[in-house]
C-alpha positions, 0 to 999 in steps of 0.5 A: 200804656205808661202810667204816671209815676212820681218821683221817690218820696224824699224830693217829694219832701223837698218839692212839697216844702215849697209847693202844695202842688204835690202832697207829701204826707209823714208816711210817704205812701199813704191814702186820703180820701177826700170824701167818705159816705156817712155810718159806713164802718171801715176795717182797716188793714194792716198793709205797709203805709196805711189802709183801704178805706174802701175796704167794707163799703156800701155797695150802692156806693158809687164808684171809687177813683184813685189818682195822685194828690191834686189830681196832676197826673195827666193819665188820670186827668183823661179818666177824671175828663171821662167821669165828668163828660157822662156824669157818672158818680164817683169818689176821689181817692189820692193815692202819693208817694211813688212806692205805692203801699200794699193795699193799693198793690192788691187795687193795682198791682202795676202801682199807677193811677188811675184806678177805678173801683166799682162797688156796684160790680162786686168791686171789680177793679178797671186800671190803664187810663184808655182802659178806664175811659173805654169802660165808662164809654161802655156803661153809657151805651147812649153817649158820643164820647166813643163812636158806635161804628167800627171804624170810627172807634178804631180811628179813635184808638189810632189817634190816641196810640199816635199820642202815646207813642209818637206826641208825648216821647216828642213832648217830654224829650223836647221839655228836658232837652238840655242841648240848645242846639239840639232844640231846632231838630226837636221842636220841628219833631214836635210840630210833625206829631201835632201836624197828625192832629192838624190834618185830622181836623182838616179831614174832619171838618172839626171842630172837634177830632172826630167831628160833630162830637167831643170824643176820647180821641179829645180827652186821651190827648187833652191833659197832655196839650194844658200841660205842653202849652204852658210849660214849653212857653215857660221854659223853653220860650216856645209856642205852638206855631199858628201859622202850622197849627191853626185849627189845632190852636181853635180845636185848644181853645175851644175844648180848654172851655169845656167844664170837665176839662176845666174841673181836670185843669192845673193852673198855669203857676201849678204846671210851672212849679211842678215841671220845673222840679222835673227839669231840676231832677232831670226826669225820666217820665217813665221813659218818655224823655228820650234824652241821653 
């Protein structure tokens, strides 16, 4: 799975003089824990751009997620959507910059968020936001956030590469084309990979993707749809067309209403700053924007 990757640190500068949307601290790789467990003694490191403040932790600490300042990335918004949904414990860790520093490398050495870091598991380090997802899934057996059957799982994972693969590619090319007249073809391409999301709810029944339950099928795709619908009605005066998508347009609404969705959730002025900078720097979205 791709990970989400900011641009490199000087338009980080430039963008962050307009916009808190995205920190830029005077070390452009640098670490800020956002809450930190009392009389615990930290030992610092001497790694490029900072230090792991993880490092000499309570073990009964809970678990530790890494994501980028204010939590834009979309990737670790399914991972956050996951911690909330089966109540799990956790501490947010901002991780900026797109060099990532050494003591996040040794965290992950691809140098993407999210990550997750147990204490409780002799530090163990989980990376790849489905990666992440599946496990949580997993320390709460009891839960239908991952269907126990094998063919519902697998089902759920089809779903969610159908989202990688196929829906964000068409996505972003879509966002970044720049060619007026290509814009029809690519719309309709678009709509084509939702329509797989359209005919899930048909067979389902919904009101969610696999059914009764609101599952990862849901969350993997989530914080991609919040950013899709604003930014498309934003800069390309598109909206997703209800004639096509009805039940898709109710499934939207009715998980935008879900309390961890809303807690993962930008505002829509924060998805327009931040997406306007990427049109500006005509960005890549690590390979996703298929545009020449």
């Amino acid at each position: 799975m791709v990970g989400f990757r900011f641009p490199s640190p000087p338009l980080l500068l430039v963008a962050a003089a307009a916009s808190s949307l995205i920190e830029a601290p005077a070390v452009a790789s640098a670490f800020a824990p956002l809450r930190s467990p009392a009389n615990v003694c930290r030992q610092g490191t001497d790694l490029r751009g900072g230090y792991d403040s993880t490092v000499g932790i309570d073990p009964s600490t809970p678990l530790h997620f890494f994501t980028t300042p204010s939590n834009t990335c979309p990737y670790a918004a399914r991972s956050f959507i996951a911690l909330k949904e089966l109540n799990i414990p956790f501490e947010t860790q901002e991780v900026s910059g797109r060099t990532k520093p050494d003591w996040y490398l040794k965290i992950n050495p691809r140098g993407k968020v999210p990550a997750i870091k147990i204490p409780t598991e002799e530090n163990a380090v989980v990376y790849e936001s489905a990666i992440i997802c599946e496990y949580l899934c997993d320390t709460r057996p009891d839960s239908t956030l991952m269907p126990t059957d094998a063919i519902s799982r697998a089902q759920v994972r089809l779903l969610n590469d159908h989202c990688d693969t196929v829906l964000t590619p068409a996505q972003f090319t879509f966002f970044m084309n720049k060619a007026e007249d290509k814009d029809e073809e690519l719309s309709a391409g678009l709509e084509a990979a939702l329509m797989v999301y359209e005919e899930q709810l048909e067979k389902t029944g919904g009101p969610y993707l696999m059914g009764e339950h609101f599952t990862l099928a849901d969350v993997h795709i989530l914080p991609f749809m919040l950013r899709l619908v604003v930014s498309l009605r934003q800069f390309k005066q598109y909206g997703l067309p209800a004639e096509k998508l009805p039940k898709l347009l109710k499934w939207y609404e009715l998980c935008s209403q879900r309390d961890s969705v809303r807690a993962a959730a930008l505002t829509d002025e924060k998805i327009k700053e931040l997406y306007s900078m990427f049109l500006d720097m005509d960005y890549k979205f690590g390979g996703l924007n298929k545009n020449k």
